[in-house]
Each structure stands twice: as C-alpha cells, then as structure tokens.
C-alpha positions, 0 to 999 in steps of 0.5 A: 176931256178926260177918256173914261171908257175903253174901246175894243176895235171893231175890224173892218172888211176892206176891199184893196184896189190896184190901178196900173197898167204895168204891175202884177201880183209879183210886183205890186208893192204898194197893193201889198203894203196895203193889204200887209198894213190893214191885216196887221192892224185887224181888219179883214181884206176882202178882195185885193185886185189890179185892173189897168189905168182904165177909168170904165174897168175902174168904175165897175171894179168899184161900183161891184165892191160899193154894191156888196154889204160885205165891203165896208172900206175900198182903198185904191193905189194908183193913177191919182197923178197928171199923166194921160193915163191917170183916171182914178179921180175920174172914174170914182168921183162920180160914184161919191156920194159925199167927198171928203174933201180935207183928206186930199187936203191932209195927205197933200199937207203931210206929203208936203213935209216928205217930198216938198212942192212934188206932194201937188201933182197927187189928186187923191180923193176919198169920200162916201158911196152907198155907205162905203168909205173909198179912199183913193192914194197915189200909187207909189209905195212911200205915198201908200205907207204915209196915207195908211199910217197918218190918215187912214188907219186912225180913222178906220180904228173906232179906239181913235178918239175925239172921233173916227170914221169907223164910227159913223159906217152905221149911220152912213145909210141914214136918209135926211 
C-alpha cells in the first residue's frame, strides 16, 4: 500500500516510574534515559517518580496515575526480574484491564539477540488500565534504551504506519 497522507505527531503525556530500593534522583539512569528518550521525541513527561521495590507503594503510585485523564502512557523501570524483591508484574498486573501480551514477547525476542538466553529472567508486561497504556522494563539501562527505542516509541508515535497504539488511546474507553 502506497502512504499517501502525511501525520503529524500527536505528543503524549507520560508518567515515568522508578522502582528501586537503592536509586535516587542523582543515580537514577535508566529513569532519565526514559524521560530524556520521550522529551527528545516530543512527548511531555508528566510526573517522574522512584518508589521502593514495594508492590503496595507501586500499586498506588499506579493506580493515582491511571485515575488522572492527564496521563495517558506510564512506563516503569525496575523490578521486572526473579529476586524476592521483584514485584512490579505483581503489583500492576492486577491494574490491567488488557495485557499486552506480545510486547513481553517482542522485548524478550529482541533482548534475545543483545544478551542471549539472560533476556528470560525479565517479566516485563504492558497492557491497558482505564484507558492508560502501562508499560513495565526491566530496570537496567541497556534493557530501558532497547525497550524505548525498538518498541515503545514506534508505538506511541501516530506517524507509525501500518499502525501504532497511539491511535487507538481515543478509543480505549469504548464500552462493547
């Protein structure tokens, strides 16, 4: 098919979430790469915030964001692995209203070629809450950068064609 019409992007307000019990603000760099990633490619960050591995402080974090028409997209870094610690699937699974299953299923197949059989251990998720996207990335660096660049920026932009996520936020509310 031949693309006849040209698209504008249409920015999105994204909410950028942290999970660790060790970073900060000075040491957070996958949280910044995040929010350097979206700003570059004109979106608007909403809110950036780092609560403990703690699925009850990262279900309300969450929840609040899900609740608030302004934030249309919510990326979280961290706690996506196999420790005891790990709890983000956990505490957002439950939020979904849909899951989205092959991005798991992407990320693992494209972090596959980067670090080998080591691209298991990440559970990352994403699915649809209230009419929010939430996608959940492992917490290092490389994995945000690979998941942003490959995956999530594509579909958070409308020009992508055949189609994109961005598309369908109007329509995510609809009742069936």
């Amino acid at each position: 098919m031949l693309e006849t019409e040209k698209r504008e992007l249409v920015p999105l307000s994204i909410a950028i979430l942290t999970v660790s019990d060790t970073r900060d603000e000075n040491t957070d760099r996958s949280g910044a790469l995040l929010v350097q990633r979206l700003t570059e490619a004109g979106h608007y960050l909403y809110e950036k915030v780092i609560v403990k591995d703690d699925p009850q402080m990262i279900s309300e974090r969450v929840s609040q964001w899900i609740a608030d028409d302004k934030v249309e997209v919510i990326i979280s870094t961290g706690g996506t692995g196999v420790t005891g610690r790990d709890g983000t699937p956990e505490a957002i699974e439950p939020l979904l209203k849909k899951k989205i299953d092959g991005f798991g299923e992407l990320f693992r197949a494209i972090s596959y070629k980067e670090i080998g059989t080591s691209s298991l251990q990440s559970r990352c998720l994403a699915g649809v809450a209230d009419g929010t996207y939430v996608f959940c990335l492992p917490g290092s660096t490389n994995a945000c950068a690979t998941g942003w660049d490959k995956i999530i920026s594509l579909q958070l932009d409308y020009r992508t064609r055949p189609c994109n996520l961005a598309e369908l936020l109007p329509r995510l509310k609809e009742k069936g």
